[in-house]
N, C-alpha and C positions, 0 to 999 in steps of 0.2 A: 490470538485474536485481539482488535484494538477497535475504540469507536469512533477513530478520527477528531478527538477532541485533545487536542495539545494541552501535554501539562505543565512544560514551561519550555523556553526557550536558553538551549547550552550554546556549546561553543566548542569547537575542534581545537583541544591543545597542543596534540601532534598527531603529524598521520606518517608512519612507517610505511613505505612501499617496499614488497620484495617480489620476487620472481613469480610466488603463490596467492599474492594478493597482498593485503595491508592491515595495517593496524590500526586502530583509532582511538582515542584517550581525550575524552569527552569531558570539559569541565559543567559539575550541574550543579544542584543545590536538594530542591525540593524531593525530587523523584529518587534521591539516595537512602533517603528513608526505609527501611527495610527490606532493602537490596539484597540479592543473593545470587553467587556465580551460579551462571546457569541460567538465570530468568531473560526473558525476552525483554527488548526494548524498541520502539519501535524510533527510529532517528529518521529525520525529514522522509517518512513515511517506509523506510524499510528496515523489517521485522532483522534485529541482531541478537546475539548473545551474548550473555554480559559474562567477562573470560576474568578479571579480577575489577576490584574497585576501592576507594580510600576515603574519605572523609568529604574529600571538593572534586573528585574526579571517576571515570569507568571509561574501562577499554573492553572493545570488541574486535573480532577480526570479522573482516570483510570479505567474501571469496571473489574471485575472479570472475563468475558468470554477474553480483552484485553489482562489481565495479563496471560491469560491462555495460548492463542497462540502466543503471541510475547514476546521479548525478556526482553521489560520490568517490566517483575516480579522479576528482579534480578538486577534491576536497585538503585545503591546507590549513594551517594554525592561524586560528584568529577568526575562522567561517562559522555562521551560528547555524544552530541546527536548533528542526521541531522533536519534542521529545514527548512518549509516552510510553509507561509500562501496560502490561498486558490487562484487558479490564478481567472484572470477576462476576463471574454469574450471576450475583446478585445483585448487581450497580443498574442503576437507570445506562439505557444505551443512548447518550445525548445526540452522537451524532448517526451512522450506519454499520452492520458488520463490514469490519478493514482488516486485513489479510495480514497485510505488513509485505507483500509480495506484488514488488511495482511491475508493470506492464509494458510501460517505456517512456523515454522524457520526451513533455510537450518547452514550445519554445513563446514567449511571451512575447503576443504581438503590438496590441495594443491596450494601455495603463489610461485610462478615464477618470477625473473624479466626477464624483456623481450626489451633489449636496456634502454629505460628511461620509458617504461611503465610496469606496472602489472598485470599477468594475475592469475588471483583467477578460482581455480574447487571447487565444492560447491554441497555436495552431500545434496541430497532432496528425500525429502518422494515422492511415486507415486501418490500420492494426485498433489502435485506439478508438478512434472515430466512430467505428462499425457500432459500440455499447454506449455512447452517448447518446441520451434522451433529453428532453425538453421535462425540465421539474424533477431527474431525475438525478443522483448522487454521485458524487465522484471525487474520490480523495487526491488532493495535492499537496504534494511535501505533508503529506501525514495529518492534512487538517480535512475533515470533513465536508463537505461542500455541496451544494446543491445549482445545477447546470438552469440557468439563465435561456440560453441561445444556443441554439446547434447549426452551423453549416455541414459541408460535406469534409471538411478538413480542420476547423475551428470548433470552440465553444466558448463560453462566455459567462465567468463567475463574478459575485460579488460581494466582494468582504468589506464586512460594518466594521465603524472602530476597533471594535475591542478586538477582533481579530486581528488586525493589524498589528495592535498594540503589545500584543501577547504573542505574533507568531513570524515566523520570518517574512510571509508573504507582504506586511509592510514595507520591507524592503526591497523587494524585487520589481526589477525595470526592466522596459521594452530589450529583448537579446536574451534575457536571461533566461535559465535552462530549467524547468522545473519534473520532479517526480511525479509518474501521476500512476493509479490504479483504478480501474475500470470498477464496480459496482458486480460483484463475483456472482449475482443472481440472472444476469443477462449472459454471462459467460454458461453458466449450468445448460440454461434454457436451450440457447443455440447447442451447445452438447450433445440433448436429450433428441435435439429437435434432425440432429443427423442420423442417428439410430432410428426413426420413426419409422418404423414400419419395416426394417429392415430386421428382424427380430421373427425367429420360426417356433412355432411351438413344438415342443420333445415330438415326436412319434409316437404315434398311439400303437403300444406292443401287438404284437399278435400272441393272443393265448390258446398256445397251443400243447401238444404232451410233451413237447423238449421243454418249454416256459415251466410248465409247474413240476418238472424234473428237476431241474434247475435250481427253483428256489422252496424242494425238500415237500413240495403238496401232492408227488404219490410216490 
């Protein structure tokens, strides 16, 4: 679990492709700090495993259903990537609970400035679309966000300096392909909300002398 709040921004040193997927060899800095194979990482917003690691660098492998839906099937040497480890129970949640588990890429329509901030519209499949709200959350490339503007295919975020300055999204222009994950509380809801009513209560027994034969009452 992650709270959408970037801890710094790496960089793809190499990326192996093979039949089953790919490798990735991630140069960082900060976030290697008491690293350990095995722990989660969450890279331009999806949740990997960290498989060994060195002093300036970690590798993960990426599976094939990954490479499918996010951005990194096109990922080569020299691409920076958003990075965070997994937060901890006891940390303030600065941004929203984040999954690490992308839902599909939106495509950056139009790049605005706006005084000293940027405002990015970002058109998305209805897949996506359907859990956007107006004021309501939603992570790109692994940075936490809060939605601006909702059309029936678009929405519309905006990142102040420092984001920028700290995160990849400063760099991304009009084409460009971004991760995105829906806010997993409107996913729940619409879940619960198909089962409603569709839910029977047990059978009320009949007690009869087979019943309490049965379970040893005469």
């Amino acid at each position: 679990m992650f709270s959408g709040i970037v801890e710094e921004m790496g960089a793809v040193k190499a990326a192996h492709k093979g039949f089953a997927g790919m490798r990735l060899s991630i140069l960082a800095s900060s976030i290697l700090e008491g690293m350990k194979i095995g722990e989660s990482i969450s890279v331009s917003g999806a949740c990997l495993t960290v498989i060994e690691f060195s002093e300036q660098d970690f590798a993960v492998d990426v599976s094939t259903e990954t490479l499918n839906k996010t951005t990194l099937g096109s990922a080569v040497a020299g691409v920076p990537v958003n990075l965070e480890r997994a937060m901890k129970l006891n940390d303030r949640i600065g941004g929203h609970l984040v999954t690490g588990h992308i839902d599909g890429v939106g495509t950056i329509q139009r790049r605005e400035q706006q005084g000293n901030a940027i405002q990015y519209t970002i058109e998305v499949p209805e897949g996506i679309a359907r859990y956007c709200v107006q004021k309501g959350s939603i992570t790109i490339e692994g940075i936490s966000l809060t939605i601006n503007e909702v059309s029936d295919n678009s929405f519309a975020v905006t990142i102040i300096p420092h984001t920028a300055n700290v995160t990849t999204m400063g760099l991304r222009q009009v084409g460009d392909f971004v991760n995105l994950e829906n806010d997993m509380i409107g996913k729940y809801v619409e879940r619960l909300l198909q089962f409603s009513g569709k839910s029977s209560a047990p059978p009320t027994p009949i007690i009869d002398r087979d019943y309490l034969q049965k379970r040893g009452l005469l």
